[in-house]
N, C-alpha and C positions, 0 to 999 in steps of 0.2 A: 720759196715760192713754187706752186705749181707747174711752172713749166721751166724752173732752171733749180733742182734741188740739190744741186752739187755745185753750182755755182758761190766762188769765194769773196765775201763780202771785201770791197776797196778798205783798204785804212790810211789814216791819214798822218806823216811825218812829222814832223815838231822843226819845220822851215831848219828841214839839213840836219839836225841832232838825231843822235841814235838813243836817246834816254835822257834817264833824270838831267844828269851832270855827265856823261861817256862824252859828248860831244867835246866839250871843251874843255877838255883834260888834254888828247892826242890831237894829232895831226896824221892820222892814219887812214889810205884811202881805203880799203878795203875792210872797214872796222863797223862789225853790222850789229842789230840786235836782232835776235831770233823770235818770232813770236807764233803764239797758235792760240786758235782761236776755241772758245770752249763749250759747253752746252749752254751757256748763259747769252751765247753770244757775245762774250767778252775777249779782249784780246791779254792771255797770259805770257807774260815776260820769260820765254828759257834760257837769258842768259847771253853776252854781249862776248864778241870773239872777232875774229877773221876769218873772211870767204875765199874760197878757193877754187877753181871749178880743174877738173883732171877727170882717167878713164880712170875705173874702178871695176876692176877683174871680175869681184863677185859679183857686181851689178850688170856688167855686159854691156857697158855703155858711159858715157862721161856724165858725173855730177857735181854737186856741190857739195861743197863740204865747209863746214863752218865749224873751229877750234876754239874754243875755252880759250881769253886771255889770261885767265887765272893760273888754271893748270895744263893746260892741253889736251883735254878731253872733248870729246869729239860731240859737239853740240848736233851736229845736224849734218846726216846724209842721204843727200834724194838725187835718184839719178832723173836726168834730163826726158822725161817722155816726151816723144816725137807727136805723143797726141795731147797733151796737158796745157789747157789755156793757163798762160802765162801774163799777168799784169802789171803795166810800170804806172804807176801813180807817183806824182809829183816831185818828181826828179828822181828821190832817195826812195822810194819803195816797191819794191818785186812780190807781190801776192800770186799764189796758185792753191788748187785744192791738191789734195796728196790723197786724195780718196775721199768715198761720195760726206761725210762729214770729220772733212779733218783739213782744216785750212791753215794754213804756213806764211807769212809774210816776213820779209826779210829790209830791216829799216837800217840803211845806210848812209855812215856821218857825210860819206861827199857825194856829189853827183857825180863825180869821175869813176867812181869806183861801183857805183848802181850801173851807169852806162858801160862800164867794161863787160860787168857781168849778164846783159842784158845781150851785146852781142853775143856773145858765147849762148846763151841761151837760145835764140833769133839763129844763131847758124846753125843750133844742132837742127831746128826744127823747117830749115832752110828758109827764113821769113826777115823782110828786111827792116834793120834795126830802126827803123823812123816810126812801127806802127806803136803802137800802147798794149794792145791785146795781140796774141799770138796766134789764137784759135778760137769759134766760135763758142760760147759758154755753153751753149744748148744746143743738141742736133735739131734741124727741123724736116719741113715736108721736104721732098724735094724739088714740090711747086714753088716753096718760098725759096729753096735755094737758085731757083730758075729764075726767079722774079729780080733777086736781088743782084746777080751775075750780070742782069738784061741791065739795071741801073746801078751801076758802082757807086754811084753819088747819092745823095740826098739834098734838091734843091729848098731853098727856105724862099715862101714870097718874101715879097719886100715888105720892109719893115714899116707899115702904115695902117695908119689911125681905121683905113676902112678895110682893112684884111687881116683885122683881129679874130677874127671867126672862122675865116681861114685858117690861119697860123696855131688856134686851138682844136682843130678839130686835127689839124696832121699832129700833133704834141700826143692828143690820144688814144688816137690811129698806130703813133708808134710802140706805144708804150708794152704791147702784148707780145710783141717780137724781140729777143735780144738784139737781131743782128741791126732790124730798122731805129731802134732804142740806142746801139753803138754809132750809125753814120749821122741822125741828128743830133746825138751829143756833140760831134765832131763838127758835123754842121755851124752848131750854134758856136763854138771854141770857135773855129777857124774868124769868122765872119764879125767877132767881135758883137754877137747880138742880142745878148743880155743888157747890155748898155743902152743901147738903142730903144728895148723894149719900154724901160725905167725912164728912159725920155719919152715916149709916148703916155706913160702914165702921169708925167707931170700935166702935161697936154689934157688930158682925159680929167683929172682935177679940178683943171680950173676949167675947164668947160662943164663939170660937173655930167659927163657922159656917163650912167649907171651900168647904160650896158658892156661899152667900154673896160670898165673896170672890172667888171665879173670875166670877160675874157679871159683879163690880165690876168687874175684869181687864179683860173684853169690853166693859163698859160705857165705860168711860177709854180702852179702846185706839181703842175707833171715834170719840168724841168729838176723839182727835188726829187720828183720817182726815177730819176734817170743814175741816182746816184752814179754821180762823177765827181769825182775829188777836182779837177779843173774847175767844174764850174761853179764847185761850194766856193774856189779860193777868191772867184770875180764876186759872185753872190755879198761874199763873208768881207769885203772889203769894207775899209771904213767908208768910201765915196757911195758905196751901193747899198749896204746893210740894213739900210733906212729906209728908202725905196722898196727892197724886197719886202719887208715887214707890212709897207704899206699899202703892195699890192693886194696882201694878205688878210685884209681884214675886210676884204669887200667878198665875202662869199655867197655868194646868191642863194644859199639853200636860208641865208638870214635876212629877216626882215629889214634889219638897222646896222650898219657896219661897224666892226670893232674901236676900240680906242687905243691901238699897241702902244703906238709911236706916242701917243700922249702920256702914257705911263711911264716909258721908257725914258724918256728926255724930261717931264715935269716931276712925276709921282715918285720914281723910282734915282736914288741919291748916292753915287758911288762916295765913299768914306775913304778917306786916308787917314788911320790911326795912327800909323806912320810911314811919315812921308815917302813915297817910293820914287825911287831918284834913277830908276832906268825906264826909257821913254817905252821902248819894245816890251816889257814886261806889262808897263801900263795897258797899252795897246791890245795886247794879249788877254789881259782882263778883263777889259770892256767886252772884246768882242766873244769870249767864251761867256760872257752871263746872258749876252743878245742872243746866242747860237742855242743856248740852253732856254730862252726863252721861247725861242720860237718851237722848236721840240716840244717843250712843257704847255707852250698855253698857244700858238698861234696856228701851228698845221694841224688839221683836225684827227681824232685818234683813227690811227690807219687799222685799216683790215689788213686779217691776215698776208694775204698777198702783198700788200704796199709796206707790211713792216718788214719783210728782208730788203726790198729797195731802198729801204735809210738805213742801212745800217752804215754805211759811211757816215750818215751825220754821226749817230751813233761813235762812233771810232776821230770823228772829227771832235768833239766835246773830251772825250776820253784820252788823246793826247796833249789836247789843250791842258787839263790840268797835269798832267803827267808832266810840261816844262813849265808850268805855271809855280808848282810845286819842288821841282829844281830848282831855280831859279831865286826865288824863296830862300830857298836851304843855303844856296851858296852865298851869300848876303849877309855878312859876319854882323855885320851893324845895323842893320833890318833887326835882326833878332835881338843883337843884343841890348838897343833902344827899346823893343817890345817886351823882356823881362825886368826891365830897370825900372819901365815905368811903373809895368804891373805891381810890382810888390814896393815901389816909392809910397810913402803915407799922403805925401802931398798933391799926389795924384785925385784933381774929382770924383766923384761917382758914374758922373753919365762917361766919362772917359775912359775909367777903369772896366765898364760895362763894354765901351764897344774893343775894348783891346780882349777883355777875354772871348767874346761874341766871334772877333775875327780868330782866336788861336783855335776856337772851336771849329770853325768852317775848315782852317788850315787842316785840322787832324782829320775832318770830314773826308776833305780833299786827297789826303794820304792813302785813304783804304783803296783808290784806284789804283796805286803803286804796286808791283810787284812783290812779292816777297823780300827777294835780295836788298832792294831800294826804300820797303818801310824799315827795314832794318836800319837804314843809314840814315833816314828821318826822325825814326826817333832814338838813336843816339845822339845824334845833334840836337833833339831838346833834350835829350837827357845832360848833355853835355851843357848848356846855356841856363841847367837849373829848375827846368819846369815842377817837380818835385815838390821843392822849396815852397816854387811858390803859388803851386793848388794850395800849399799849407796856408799860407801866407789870405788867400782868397778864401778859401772857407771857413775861416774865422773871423769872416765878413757880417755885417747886418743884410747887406742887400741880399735879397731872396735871390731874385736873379740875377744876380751874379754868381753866388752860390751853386746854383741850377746849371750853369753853364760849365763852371768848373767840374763840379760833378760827371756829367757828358766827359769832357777831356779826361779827366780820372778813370772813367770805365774804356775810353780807348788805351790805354796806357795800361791799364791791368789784364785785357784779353791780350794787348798785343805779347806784354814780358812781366806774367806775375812777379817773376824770381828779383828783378831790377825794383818792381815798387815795395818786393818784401824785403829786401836789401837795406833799404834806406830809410823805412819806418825802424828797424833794429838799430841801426845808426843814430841815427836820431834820438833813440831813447836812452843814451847814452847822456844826453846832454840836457835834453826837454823833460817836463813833467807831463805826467801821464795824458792830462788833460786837454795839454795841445798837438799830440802825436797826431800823426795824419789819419791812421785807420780809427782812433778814436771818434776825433772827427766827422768821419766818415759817419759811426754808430751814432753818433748823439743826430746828425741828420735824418737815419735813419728813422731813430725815433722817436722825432719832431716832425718829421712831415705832417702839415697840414694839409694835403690832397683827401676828400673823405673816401679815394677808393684808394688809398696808399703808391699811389704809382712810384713813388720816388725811394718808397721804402723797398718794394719789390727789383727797382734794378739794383739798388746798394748793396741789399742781402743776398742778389746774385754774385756783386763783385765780392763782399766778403767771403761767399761760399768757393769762389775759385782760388782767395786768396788761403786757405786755409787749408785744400784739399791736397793730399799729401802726393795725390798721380799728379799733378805738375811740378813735386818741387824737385831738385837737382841732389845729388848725391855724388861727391867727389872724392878723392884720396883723402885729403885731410879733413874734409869738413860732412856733415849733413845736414842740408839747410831744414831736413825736417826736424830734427832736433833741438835747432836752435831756433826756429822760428816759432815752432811749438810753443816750447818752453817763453819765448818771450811772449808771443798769444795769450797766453791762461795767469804772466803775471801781470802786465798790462793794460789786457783790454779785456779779456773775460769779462772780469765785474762788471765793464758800463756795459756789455750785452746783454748782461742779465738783470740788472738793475731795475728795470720795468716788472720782470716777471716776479723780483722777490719781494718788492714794494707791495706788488697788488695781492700777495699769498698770505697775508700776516695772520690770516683768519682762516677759518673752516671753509671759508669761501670766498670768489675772488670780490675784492673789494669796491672794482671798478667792474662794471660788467657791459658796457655802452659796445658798440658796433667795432667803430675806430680802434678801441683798447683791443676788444677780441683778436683783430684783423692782425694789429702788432704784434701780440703776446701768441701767435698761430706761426707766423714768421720767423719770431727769434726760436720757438720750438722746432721747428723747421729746419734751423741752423745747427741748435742744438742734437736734433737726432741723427743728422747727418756726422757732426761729431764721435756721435756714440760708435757711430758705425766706422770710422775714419782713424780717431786717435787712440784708440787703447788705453794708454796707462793716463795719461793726459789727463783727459776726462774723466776717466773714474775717481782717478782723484778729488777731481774736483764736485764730481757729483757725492761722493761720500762725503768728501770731507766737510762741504756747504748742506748734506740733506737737504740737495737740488729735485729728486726725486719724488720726497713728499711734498714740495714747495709746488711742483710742476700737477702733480695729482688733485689738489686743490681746485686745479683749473674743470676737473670732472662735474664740478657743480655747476657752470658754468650754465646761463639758459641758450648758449647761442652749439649747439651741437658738434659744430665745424672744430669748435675749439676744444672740445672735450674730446673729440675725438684725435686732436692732435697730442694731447696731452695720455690719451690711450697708446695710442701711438709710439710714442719715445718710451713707453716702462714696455711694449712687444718686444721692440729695438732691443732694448738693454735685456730684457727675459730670453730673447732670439740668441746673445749671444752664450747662454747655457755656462756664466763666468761663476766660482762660487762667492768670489767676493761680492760680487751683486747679491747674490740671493741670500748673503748672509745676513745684509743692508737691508733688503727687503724685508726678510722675517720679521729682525731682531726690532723694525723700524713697524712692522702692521700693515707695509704698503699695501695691502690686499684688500683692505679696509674701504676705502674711497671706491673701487672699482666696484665691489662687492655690493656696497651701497646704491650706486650708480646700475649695475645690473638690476636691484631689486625695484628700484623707481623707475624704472622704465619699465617695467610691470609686464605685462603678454605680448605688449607692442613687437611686431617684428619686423627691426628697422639697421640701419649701418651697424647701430651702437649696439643692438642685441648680438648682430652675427659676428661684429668684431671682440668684442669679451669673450663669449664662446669660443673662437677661434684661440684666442688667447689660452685656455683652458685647455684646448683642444692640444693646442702644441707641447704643454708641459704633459701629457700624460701619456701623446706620442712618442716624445720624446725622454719620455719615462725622467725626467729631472727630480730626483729622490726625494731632496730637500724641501721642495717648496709645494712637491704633492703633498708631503706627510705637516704640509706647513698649514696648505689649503684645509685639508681633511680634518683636522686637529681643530682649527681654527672657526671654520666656516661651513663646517657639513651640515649644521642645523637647518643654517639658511637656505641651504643649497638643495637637501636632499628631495624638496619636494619637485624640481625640474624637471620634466619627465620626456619634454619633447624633444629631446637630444641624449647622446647617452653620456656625453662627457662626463658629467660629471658621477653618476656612476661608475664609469669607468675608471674616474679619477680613484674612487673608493677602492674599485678593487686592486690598482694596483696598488694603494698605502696596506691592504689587508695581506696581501702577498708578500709586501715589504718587509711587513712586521711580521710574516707565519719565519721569514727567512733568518730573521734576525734570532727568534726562539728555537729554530732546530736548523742551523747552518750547514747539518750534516744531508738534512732534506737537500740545502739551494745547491751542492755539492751532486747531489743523485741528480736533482732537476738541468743542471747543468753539462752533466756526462751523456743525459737521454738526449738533451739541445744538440749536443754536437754530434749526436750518431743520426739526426734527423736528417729530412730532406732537406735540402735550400728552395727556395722559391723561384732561383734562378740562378743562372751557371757561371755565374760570377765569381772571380777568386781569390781568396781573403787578402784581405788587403792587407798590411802591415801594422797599422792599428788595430784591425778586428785579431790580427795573430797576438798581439800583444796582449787584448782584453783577456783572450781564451788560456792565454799560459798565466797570468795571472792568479793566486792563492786566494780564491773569494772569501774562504773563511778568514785570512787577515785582514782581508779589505773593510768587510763587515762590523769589525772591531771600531774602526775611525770612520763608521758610517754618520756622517753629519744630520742625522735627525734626531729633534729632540723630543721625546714622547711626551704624553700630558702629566705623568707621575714624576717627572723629573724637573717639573716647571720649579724655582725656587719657592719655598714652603710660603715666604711671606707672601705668594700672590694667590695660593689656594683656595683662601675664601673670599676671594674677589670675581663672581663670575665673570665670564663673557658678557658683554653686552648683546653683542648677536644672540645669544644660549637663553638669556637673559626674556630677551624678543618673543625668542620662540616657546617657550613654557607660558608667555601670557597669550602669546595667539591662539596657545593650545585651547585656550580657558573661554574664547572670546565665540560670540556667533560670526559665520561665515561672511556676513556683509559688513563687520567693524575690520576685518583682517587688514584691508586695504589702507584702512584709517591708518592703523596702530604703525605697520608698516612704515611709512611715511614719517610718522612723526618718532618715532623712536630712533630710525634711521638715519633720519635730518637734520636731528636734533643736534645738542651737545655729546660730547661724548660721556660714558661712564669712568668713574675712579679707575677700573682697569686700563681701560684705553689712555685716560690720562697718564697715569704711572708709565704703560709703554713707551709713550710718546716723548714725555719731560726725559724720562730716565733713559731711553734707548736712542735719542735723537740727541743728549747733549751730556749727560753725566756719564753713558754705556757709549757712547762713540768714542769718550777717548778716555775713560779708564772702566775697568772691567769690575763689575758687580760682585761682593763678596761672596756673597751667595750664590754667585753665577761660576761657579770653578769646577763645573765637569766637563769631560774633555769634550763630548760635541756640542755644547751650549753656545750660542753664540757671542755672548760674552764672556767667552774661557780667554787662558791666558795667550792659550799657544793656537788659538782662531785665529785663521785666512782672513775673515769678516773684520780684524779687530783691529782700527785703524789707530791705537795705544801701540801695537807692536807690530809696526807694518811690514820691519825685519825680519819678524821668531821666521825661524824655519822649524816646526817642530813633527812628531812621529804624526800627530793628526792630518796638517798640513801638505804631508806627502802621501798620505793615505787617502785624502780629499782631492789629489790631483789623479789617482786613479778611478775612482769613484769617477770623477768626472766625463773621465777619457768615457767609462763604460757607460755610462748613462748617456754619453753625446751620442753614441751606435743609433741609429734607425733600423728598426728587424730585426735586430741580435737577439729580442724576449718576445716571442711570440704568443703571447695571450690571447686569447679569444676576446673579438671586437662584436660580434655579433649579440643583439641582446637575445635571443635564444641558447645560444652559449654559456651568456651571463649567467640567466635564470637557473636553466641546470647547475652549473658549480655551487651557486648558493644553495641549491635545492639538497646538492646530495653531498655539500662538502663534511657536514655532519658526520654521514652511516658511513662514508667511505672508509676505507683505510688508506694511511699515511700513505702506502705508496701509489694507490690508485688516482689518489686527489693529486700526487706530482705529476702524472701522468695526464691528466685530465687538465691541469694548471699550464702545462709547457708543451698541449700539443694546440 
């Protein structure tokens, strides 16, 4: 608030407990919980000890100190300032700021042991132990300090029907002042006058007094700006609680006054799912959903000034469930009645609804809990089974049932992935695929009936945490990524992917409606995040399924979002520069689809143009050997006419320099010696990779260069042209305004005998056994091919020859060719008249 911005908001005890369950474990007086309050305005748990209060050398003065029951580590040391307003709320709690936002409250199991500490407090700052406050929260004028010396007191008229307008205009009068805001707090305590008021209200009722009542309005609204924990606890009582609500709803700024109290007593129907057999606990619950109502719907949304003044309500709600949730927890038979029923078959529907409905509130409940204490919360379901029996409930027909469980599943998965991944592996031990938990989880995923998929969007969040390899554990004997993995890709992979390979059977995706797209962009989603995540996992499985042409399909796609997902995951897998991919990609035509998809989208310049390009752009930066001389080879017909970028020229000349290398080795050997006596672009020092590429024998390397030139293609596919090649000789032929047509339709179309041959033979006959004709050593149907998933073992000379190549082509900067198309132009211009060693020179500066 403006005029007390270091002032530390009250918090409210748990009636003498210091926590969840601390209280009634010991019998220890000076056994406190430590808390500090945070930017949220929340109050965080540091952890439950013993106080102390002693002089402390370093400090130059007597503090507190509060030790770790655990270990003895020293939770909390603040020494006692002489000038530090000090706060005793409700027997067990001591609040002070420790600086201008940094609030400390100290909550204590007994009142004996709050009041010991409280003198010790009270005498360092010489003040005597009866007050509440120790020091003013706010400095003021020194007129006010005049004013309020002259009347130590704050009288209240008397409590009557015709000095309601009185009584509110001093309630508003005080409110700007802490110190006159601190003596009518006291005021009102001492005098018993909240009582009084709630009896003049009933008065005021049945006389049907209007203006009466709006007083009372002002009168009860200001008494909650006074935030005082005393007078929430009369306020909050079950005699009063109804009364206050009632004054509440007569606000003069409204025409017609509220209905609380009729919702709250008719509309509004406390449930026992199961029976709760402690009266106080009961008691406890009623009055924290009233307290939270009135916050929620009854005091009107406060300005910024009046929202630091509740922050005791605030912290009043906030420990309410904190022993609410205790409480709860230690109730061996509460819970164990609420899991028996849960997964009993004999159990109703509407019944089995409100038991999961309540286990949902309960875990709601928990996230106010501290760290150390959801911990122990949810062991204890873990420990009574909950696991089980989300299993048990989401193999339900009810939707909402389902839905609720779900909610409980995703708090259980952020709080301890490793605990829900534990037990789905267990599980599958015993169960069939079909009714594992994460399974489960996918088939809801991709059943959601929501048309903007909400339900699928949280599931594929909790699958994506449950699979992501930074949260899993790693121990001496074990690695849960390993084994989690591994049971991932053989259990549940298929039903994720199942959707996407249903819909791929064809040139195009089969289903192409909204809903279908929204899915099949999701499970992509998952999947590239895979790519990037698991390594060997995936690849596997994307080779061994031809996941990748299945996924590319999706490029025809008329909803763009999802083409470009599908662009997306073959960047991913090209980003990571592996040969086995790209030996998949060639041997497979993946180029094809994209290729097409660049061409049909015609001059437009839009995501999908700049994302392809870019695509191109990185294989020629990144100088990737294989699948430039794949593009070039393949698709230069198509391509050459592209003019507004230089990629793919550029792409050209690096396959043209590739190939000058391969024919005079002795040249890439001069070109390489002049490289390293050049400058650097900046003073950077080779790194231990780049030292390895440079000592490296290029001329052996060259030998096992994995590209496969056009003359070496196998003879039986020689007089089968390209279909793209095919394209371009008849656009040649065509006037300028059919080009567009022919395009399109040839494009779109079916594929040609070659393409087919590729595709039949390279996606299912060449993936796992190798072409007869295909037996030279960089082909990618050779024997001793990285790509060649018939011998995923060979180690052979190509193979380690391929992992150098790699290393050098992954370098950024190491082949400095000219980018510029002026550059371009000349090399082509004079690569001609030059001589061999001027063209080296001219190539590698």
């Amino acid at each position: 608030a403006p005029d007390q911005p270091s002032a530390p908001p009250a918090i409210v005890s748990q009636s003498g407990g210091c926590g969840v369950a601390g209280g009634r474990m010991t019998d220890t007086r000076r056994r406190v919980k430590v808390y500090t309050l945070n930017e949220d305005r929340q109050w965080d748990d540091r952890g439950t000890g013993h106080v102390s209060s002693c002089y402390v050398e370093r400090l130059k003065g007597m503090s507190l100190l509060v030790r770790a029951e655990s270990d003895g580590s020293l939770l909390l040391e603040s020494k006692i300032n002489p000038n530090t307003a000090y706060q005793k709320q409700q027997d067990t709690l001591i609040v002070w700021s420790e600086a201008e936002n940094y609030d400390l409250a100290l909550s204590f199991q007994e009142k004996a042991g709050c009041d010991e500490i409280w003198e010790k407090i009270c005498q360092v700052q010489g003040k005597d132990p009866s007050v509440d406050i120790t020091q003013d929260l706010v400095d003021e004028s020194e007129e006010e300090r005049f004013d309020d010396m002259s009347s130590p007191g704050l009288e209240l008229p008397s409590c009557e029907l015709s000095r309601l307008e009185e009584i509110a205009e001093l309630v508003a009068s005080s409110l700007p002042s802490p110190l006159r805001r601190e003596k009518l707090a006291l005021a009102l305590e001492n005098e018993g006058y909240i009582k009084k008021l709630l009896e003049i209200f009933h008065v005021c009722e049945d006389l049907e007094n209007i203006e009466g009542l709006h007083h009372l309005y002002e009168i009860i609204k200001g008494i909650f700006l006074l935030n005082r924990t005393a007078l929430f606890e009369v306020m909050f009582s079950e005699e009063c609680i109804m009364d206050v609500i009632g004054c509440l709803e007569y606000d003069p700024s409204l025409s017609q006054s509220r209905k609380h109290r009729e919702f709250l007593t008719k509309t509004a129907k406390f449930k026992e799912v199961i029976p709760i057999s402690d009266p106080e606990l009961k008691q406890k619950i009623h009055q924290t959903y009233r307290v939270q109502y009135i916050q929620d719907m009854v005091l009107p949304t406060p300005s910024v000034f009046e929202e630091n003044m509740l922050s005791t309500l605030h912290s009043f709600i906030f420990f309410n469930k904190v022993e609410i949730v205790g409480m709860l927890q230690e109730d061996e038979k509460f819970l164990t009645d609420l899991f028996a029923q849960l997964t009993d078959e004999a159990t109703d529907e509407e019944k089995r609804q409100e038991l999961v409905n309540f286990l949902k509130e309960f875990c709601a409940f928990s996230q106010t809990l501290q760290p150390q204490n959801r911990d122990a919360f949810f062991k204890t379901l873990s420990n009574m089974g909950i696991l089980p029996a989300l299993e048990v409930i989401l193999g339900m027909d009810d939707a909402q049932v389902r839905s609720a469980a779900t909610d409980i599943f995703s708090y259980l998965v952020e709080y301890n992935p490793s605990m829900v991944r534990e037990f789905v592996m267990q599980e599958a031990q015993q169960n069939d695929d079909d009714i594992l938990l994460i399974n489960l989880i996918i088939e809801h995923m991709i059943c959601d009936t929501d048309p903007e998929l909400g339900g699928a969007v949280l599931l594929m969040g909790l699958l994506r945490t449950l699979v992501d390899p930074e949260n899993m554990l790693a121990t001496a004997n074990k690695t849960e990524k390993t084994e989690f993995l591994g049971f991932f890709y053989k259990h549940c992979m298929h039903v994720l992917t199942a959707p996407l390979l249903a819909n791929t059977t064809e040139d195009k995706p089969s289903k192409d409606d909204f809903q279908t797209a929204q899915l099949l962009a999701l499970i992509l989603e998952l999947l590239t995040f895979c790519v990037e995540h698991h390594t060997y996992h995936i690849k596997n499985y994307i080779i061994n399924k031809d996941i990748l042409r299945r996924v590319l399909v999706l490029m025809a796609s008329k909803h763009a979002f999802l083409a470009l997902c599908a662009l997306r995951f073959k960047r991913k897998i090209i980003g990571l520069k592996d040969e086995f991919y790209n030996r998949y990609i060639m041997k497979s035509f993946l180029f094809e689809p994209v290729v097409k998809a660049f061409l049909n989208n015609g001059s437009r310049y839009n995501l999908m143009n700049s994302a392809i390009i870019e695509m191109f752009e990185f294989i020629r930066v990144e100088d990737i050997k294989s699948l430039t001389a794949h593009v070039i080879e393949n698709y230069w017909k198509a391509l050459e006419d592209v003019d507004y970028v230089q990629t793919f020229k550029g792409l050209k000349l690096r396959f043209e320099q590739q190939r000058e290398r391969q024919d005079n080795p002795k040249l890439d050997s001069m070109r390489s010696i002049l490289r390293n006596h050049r400058y650097r672009r900046d003073a950077r020092t080779l790194e231990d990779e780049e030292e390895m590429w440079f000592n490296t024998d290029e001329d052996d390397m060259e030998d096992g260069e994995a590209v496969v030139p056009p003359s070496d293609k196998p003879k039986n596919d020689e007089d089968i042209m390209d279909p793209i090649s095919k394209f371009m000789e008849r656009k040649k032929l065509k006037e300028s305004e059919e080009k567009e047509v022919l395009l399109k339709t040839n494009l779109s179309g079916r594929q040609s005998p070659s393409f087919k041959l590729s595709f039949s033979s390279g996606t299912k006959s060449n993936l796992t056994s190798q072409s007869s004709a295909s037996n030279l050593p960089g082909s990618p149907g050779s024997p001793g091919s990285p790509g060649s998933p018939g011998s995923p073992g060979s180690v052979s000379k190509s193979t380690s020859q391929m992992a150098a190549i790699t290393t050098k082509g992954g370098l950024v900067g190491l082949v400095d060719y000219p980018d510029d198309d002026e550059e371009d132009d000349e090399d082509e211009d004079k690569e001609e008249t030059l001589p061999l060693s001027k063209k080296a020179k001219l190539e590698s500066s």
